[in-house]
Structures are given as structure tokens and as C-alpha cells.
N, C-alpha and C positions, 0 to 999 in steps of 0.2 A: 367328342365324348367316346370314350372307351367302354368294348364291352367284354362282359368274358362269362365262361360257364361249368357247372360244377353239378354235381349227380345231390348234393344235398348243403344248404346254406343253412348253416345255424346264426341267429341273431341276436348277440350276448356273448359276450365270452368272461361273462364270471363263473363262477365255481361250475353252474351246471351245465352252461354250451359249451364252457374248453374241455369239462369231463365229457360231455357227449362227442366231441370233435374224438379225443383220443380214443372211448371205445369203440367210435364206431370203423376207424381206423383200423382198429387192433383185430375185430370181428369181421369187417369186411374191405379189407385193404384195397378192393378193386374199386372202391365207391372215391370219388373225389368228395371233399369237403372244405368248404368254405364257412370262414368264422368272422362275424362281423362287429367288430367292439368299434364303443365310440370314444373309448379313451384310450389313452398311451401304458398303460396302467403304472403312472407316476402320479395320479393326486391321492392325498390321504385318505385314508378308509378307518373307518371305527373296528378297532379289535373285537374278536368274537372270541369265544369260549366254545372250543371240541370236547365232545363226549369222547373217552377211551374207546369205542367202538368204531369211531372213524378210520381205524386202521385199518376193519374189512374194505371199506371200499376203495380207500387210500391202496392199497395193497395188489388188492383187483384190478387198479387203472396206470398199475409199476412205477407209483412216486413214492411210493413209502418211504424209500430209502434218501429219498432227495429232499423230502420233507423232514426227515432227522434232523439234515444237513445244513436244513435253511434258519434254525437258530429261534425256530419258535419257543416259546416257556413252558415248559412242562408244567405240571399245579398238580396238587395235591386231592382236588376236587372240589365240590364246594359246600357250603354253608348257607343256613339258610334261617331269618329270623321268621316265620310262617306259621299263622294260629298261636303264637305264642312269643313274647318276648327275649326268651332265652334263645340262642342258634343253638339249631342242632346240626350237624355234620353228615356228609354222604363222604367219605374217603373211597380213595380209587385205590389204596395201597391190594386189595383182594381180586381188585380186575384183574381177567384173564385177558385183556388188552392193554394193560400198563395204565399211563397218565391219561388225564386230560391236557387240554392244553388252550393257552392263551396263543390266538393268533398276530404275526404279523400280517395282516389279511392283503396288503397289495402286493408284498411279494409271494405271498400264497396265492391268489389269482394270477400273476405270472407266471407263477412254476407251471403251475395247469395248459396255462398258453403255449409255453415253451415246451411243453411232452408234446400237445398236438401237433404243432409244427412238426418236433422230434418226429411223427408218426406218421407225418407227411401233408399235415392240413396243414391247409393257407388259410392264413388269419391277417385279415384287414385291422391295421388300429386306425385309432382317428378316424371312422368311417360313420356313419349316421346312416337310418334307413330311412328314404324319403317318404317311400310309396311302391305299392307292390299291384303288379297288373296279372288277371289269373288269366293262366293256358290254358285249362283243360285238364287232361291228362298230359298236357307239357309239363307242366310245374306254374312257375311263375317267374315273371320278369320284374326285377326287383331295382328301381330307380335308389341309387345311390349320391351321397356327399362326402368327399374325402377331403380330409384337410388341407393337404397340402399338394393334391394334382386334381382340385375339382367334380365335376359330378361321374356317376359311373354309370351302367347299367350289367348286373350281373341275372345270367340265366339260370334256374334251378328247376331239378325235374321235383326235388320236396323240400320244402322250408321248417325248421324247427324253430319254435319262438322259443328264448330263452332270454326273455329281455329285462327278467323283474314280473311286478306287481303287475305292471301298469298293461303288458302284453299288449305293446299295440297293434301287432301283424294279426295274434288270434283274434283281438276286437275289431279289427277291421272286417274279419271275416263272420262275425254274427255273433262269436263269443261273449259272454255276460259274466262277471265278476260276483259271484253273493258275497257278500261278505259279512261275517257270521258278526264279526265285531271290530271297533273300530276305536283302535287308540293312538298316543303319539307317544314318543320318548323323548326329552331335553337332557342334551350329554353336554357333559363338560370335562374338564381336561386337569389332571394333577401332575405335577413332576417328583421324582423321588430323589432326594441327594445321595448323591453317591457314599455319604456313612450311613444313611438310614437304610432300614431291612422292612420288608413289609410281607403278608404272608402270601402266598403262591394261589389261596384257592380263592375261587369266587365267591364274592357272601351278595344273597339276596335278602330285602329285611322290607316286609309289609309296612304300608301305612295307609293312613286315612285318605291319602289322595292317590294312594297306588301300589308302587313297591319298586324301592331304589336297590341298582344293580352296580357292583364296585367289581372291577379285578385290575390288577396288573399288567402291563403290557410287554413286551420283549424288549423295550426301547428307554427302560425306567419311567416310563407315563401311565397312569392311574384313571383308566376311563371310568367315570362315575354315570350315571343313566337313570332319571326318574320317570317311569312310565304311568302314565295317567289317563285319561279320557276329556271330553270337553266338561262334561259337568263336573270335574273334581278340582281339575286346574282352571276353570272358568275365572277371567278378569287377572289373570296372571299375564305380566310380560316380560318377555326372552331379552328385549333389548337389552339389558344390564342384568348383570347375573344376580344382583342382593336378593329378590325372590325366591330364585333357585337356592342361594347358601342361606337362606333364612328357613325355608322348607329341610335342609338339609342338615342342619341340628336340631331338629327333630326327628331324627333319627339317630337312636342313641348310636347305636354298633357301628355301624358305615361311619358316622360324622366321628367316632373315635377313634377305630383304624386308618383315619386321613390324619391325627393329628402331624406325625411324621411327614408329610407330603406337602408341597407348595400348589395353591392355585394357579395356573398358568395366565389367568386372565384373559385365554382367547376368548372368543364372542361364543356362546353358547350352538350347539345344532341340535334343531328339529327335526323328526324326522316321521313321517306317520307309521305307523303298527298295524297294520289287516291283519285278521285272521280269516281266510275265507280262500274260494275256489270257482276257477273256470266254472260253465256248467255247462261246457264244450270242454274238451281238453284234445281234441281232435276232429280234424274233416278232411276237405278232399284234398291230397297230397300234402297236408300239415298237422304237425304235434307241436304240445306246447309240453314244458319242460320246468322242473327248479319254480322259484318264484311266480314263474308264469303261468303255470299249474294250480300251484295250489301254497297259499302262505303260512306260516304254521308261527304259532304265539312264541317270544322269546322266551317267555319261563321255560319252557323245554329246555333251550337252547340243543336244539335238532334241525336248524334251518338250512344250514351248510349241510350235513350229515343228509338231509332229507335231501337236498339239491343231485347230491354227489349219485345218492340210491335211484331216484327220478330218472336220473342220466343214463347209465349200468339198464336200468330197465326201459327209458325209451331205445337205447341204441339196440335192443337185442327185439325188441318190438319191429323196429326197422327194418330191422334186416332183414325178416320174415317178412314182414311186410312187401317187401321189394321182392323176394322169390316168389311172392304168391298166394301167403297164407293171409288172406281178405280178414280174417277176424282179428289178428295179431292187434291192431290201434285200438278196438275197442276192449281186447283185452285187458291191454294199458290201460287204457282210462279207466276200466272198472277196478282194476287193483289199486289206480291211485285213490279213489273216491274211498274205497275201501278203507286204505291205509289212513285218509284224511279224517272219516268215523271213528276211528279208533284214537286220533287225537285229541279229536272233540271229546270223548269219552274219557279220557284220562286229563283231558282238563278242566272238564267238570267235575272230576272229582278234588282236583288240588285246590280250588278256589274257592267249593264249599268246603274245606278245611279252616277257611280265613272268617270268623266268626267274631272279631274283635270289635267291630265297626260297624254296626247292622244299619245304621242310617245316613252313613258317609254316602254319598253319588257313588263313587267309583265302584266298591262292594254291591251298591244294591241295583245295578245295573247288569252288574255281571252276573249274580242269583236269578236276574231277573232273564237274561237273555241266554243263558246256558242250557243246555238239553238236561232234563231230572235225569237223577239217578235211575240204573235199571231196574224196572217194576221184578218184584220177588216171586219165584213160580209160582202158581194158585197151588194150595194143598191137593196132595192127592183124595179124589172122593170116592168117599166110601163104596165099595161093593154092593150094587141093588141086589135082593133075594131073587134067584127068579122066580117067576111065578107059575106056578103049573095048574093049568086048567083042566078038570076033567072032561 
């Protein structure tokens, strides 16, 4: 069994541990780093939708210019059928950061990979984490499985999780998941012929079981996504899609901007939806990072954005951390917890916009489990006399 050693192991190398691998490269170039994926980053990933603001942090971590380059879809922005049947439009043509954009997301999680190395981290693919044994103030010793030379064991003086949802280095460590809310998404797959045109922005369009999500992919493929809850899609099954395209002309907009596009017929993917957060996001010589952190609703579509920002701010947490500023991690966590309120805050208010439905499951679940709206100042009261006694 081979072993080897590194001043800080990140666990994930999607958007936010290969973003943390490079900044913290870039901030502290004496630190070794180690980045542990367990995939080759060659199986299919479901395209995402960027916010035009991604290029701050794209920018910050010096792939902007390689992410031009990588042939994702610019979009016009998106659309949205919400509280009302008509869409209405958010256009990015006024952004002071350009487009949105549909991602190719595996080769975007590569490019990420590919800067860290660039920056001098060593990134394991095909690597799995077994189990982690703690030192102390050593770090920890992190039992590994590699694909294709066997088990490892690699040394680490601090461990970032950036594993996803599922965080299982933080959970291992005492970490607890709230999760404010709990839904699933069932995707499916459109192709587009090369005489048809379809339009660039993403359209979101409510319904009575949720609210289906359409865009474009870079690759002429049409990811479609109905997100729901267990009581709305209750007694629904994936095995065969007629459910799904039976739910999906019922929705006018989406099921008619597909006219142009072919069903592919692949098998349908599931996939769950959290919205919710560590209630650790840090301990002794470990952070958690991206997904593993804290989950944030797809209506945003902020989750990459959110990963990428996480990262930028665990790695400059770190680094202070490691010269000696003892508050620096709890810093972190309280900015993220911060910035996670402010979501909830502003998705509370997008949802009670959706008023079409007041007895569907899905709606009155989410009225029901949403933080109210903020209470309105009390009036200012009036000025007492004062009273003068003789």
C-alpha cells in the first residue's frame, strides 16, 4: 500500500474543490494540495444554466479566458411562466457581465481540474475516499481506493470536504445536514436537428406538481427537468417516460417550444433537490466547501456560482487559518450561514408569488414550510408629555 502527503486534501473535485485547489495555490503557493475525484471526468453531467455574474469569480480563479474558449452557449437569459401564464422575460442584454450561459458542465469541471494541476495541485481521478483516521493537530490520515493501482493511504495536515450533498468526511465528523426542504427533479433528454432553431434562453413555467425547467445544451440536446416533491408526483413512475410526457403537455410553453425537438428516448434521471446546510461547516483542521456546505434551490440557478464564491472564500479563510488567525474558519461559516439566510429570504419571496394553486401538495407545502415574510417596523410611538411634578 502506498503512501504519500500533502499540507491540505480537498475531497471532490467538481466546481468547488478544483476552484479551491487553484485558489488556494494561487494565495499560498507553498501549501501542497491534493484533490481527490472519483471520477475520470468523462461520464455525462446534466447541463446547468450561469448567471452573467459568474465571470467575477471565473475571472478571479484565471479561466475566464479558457472558458470562452471551451464552446459553452451563451443565452440570452431566461424566461419565466411564474404567478401567471403569460412568461415574462429577464434579458441579460443590459448586464454589465455579458451573457448567461448554458453549460457543457464535464468539460467545465475539467477545465477547473486542469488550472489546478496548471497551479500545481495533484489531483487523483478515479480515487474514492474510504475512511479518514484523525491526528490531532496532525491532520488526518485518509485511507484511499484508486482504480487502477489499488488502495492508498494519503496524509493531510487539513481536509476540505467538497464532496456534494452527501458531505461524508464533515458527517463523519459530527456534522448534521438541516435541510430546510426536500425535493427531486426527473430529467429527460431532447435532440435538436440540425435545420431546427430553438431559442437560447432558459424558460421556467409553474405547475400544479412543481415547475418544469427547458434550456439548450451546447451539444444540440434539450435538457427538460420537472421538479416536484413526494406529495405532488406521489404514485408516479420513471420506469417509462409516458407519465413524464403526459405531465408535460400540460404545460403549454415548455411542451410548445419542444415542438421542433426529438425525444431521445433515454431512460429518464432522478435526482434529489435539498435545500439546506451543514450546522457545522467547520472543526478541527476541516472545512466543508460548495454542496457540502450548504445546498441552495435550482430556481436560483446560483449553485455553481455559489460553489465557485464558497471556494474564493474558504481558500482565503485557510490561509489565515494556517498563519494563525484562530477566528478565520468561524469567520467562514458565519458569512456562509449568512449568505445561506439571505437565500432563504429571497426564495421566500419568489414562491409566495406562485398563487395559482393554493391546494396542489407541492404549493402548499412550500407556503407552509418557508420562513414569513419580514415583519414591518412597529410604527413610531408617539411622544409621552412629560410630566412635571411640583
Amino acid at each position: 500500500m502506498s503512501e504519500s502527503s500533502c499540507d491540505v486534501a480537498i475531497i471532490g473535485g467538481g466546481p468547488a474543490g478544483a476552484a479551491m485547489a487553484v485558489a488556494l495555490r494561487d494565495k499560498a503557493p507553498f501549501l501542497s494540495v491534493t484533490v481527490v475525484e472519483r471520477t475520470a471526468y468523462d461520464a455525462p453531467r446534466l447541463g446547468e444554466t450561469l448567471p452573467p455574474d459568474v465571470r467575477l469569480p471565473l475571472s478571479r480563479l484565471g479561466v475566464w479566458g479558457s472558458f470562452l474558449r471551451d464552446g459553452h452557449l451563451a443565452s440570452r437569459g431566461t424566461s419565466a411562466c411564474w404567478g401567471q401564464a403569460e412568461p415574462g422575460f429577464h434579458d441579460t442584454l443590459m448586464s454589465p457581465w455579458g451573457s448567461a450561459w448554458h453549460l457543457d458542465r464535464a468539460r467545465f469541471d475539467e477545465r477547473l481540474s486542469l488550472e489546478a494541476v496548471r497551479q500545481g495541485a495533484r489531483v487523483l481521478r478515479t480515487t474514492t475516499l474510504l475512511s479518514a483516521e484523525a491526528l490531532g493537530r496532525d491532520g488526518y490520515l485518509l485511507h484511499l481506493a484508486r482504480a487502477k493501482s489499488g488502495p492508498s493511504t494519503l496524509r493531510a495536515r487539513f481536509v476540505v470536504d467538497a464532496s456534494g450533498w452527501k458531505a461524508p468526511f464533515a458527517s463523519a465528523r459530527g456534522a448534521r445536514r438541516l435541510v430546510s426542504d426536500r425535493c427531486f427533479a426527473v430529467y429527460g433528454a431532447f435532440t435538436l436537428p440540425d435545420d431546427a432553431t430553438f431559442p437560447t434562453y432558459a424558460l421556467v413555467e409553474a405547475c400544479p406538481e412543481g415547475w418544469w425547467y427547458s434550456a439548450l445544451l451546447p451539444n444540440r440536446r434539450v435538457v427538460v427537468a420537472l421538479i416536484g416533491d413526494g406529495d405532488s408526483l406521489r404514485g408516479l413512475r420513471w420506469a417509462t417516460p409516458e407519465p413524464w410526457l403526459a405531465l408535460l403537455k400540460q404545460a403549454p410553453v415548455t411542451h410548445a417550444r419542444l415542438d421542433v425537438c426529438d425525444f431521445t428516448s433515454e431512460p429518464l434521471v432522478a435526482v434529489p433537490v435539498l435545500v439546506g446546510q451543514l450546522d457545522r461547516m467547520q472543526g478541527e483542521q476541516w472545512l466543508a466547501v460548495g454542496d457540502a456546505a450548504c445546498t441552495y434551490d435550482p430556481l436560483s440557478s446560483q449553485g455553481i456560482t455559489k460553489a465557485l464564491d464558497s471556494a474564493l472564500l474558504a481558500a482565503d479563510a485557510l490561509e489565515r487559518y494556517l498563519r494563525g488567525d484562530l477566528e478565520a474558519l468561524q469567520t467562514y461559516e458565519a458569512t456562509l450561514n449568512e449568505r445561506f439566510q439571505e437565500h432563504q429570504r429571497t426564495r421566500g419571496a419568489y414562491y409566495r408569488q406562485e398563487q395559482r394553486w393554493p391546494q396542489a401538495p407541492f404549493w402548499r407545502n412550500r407556503w407552509e414550510s418557508l420562513p414569513g415574510p419580514p415583519a414591518l417596523p412597529a410604527p413610531p410611538r408617539r411622544p409621552q408629555p412629560l410630566e412635571v411634578t411640583s
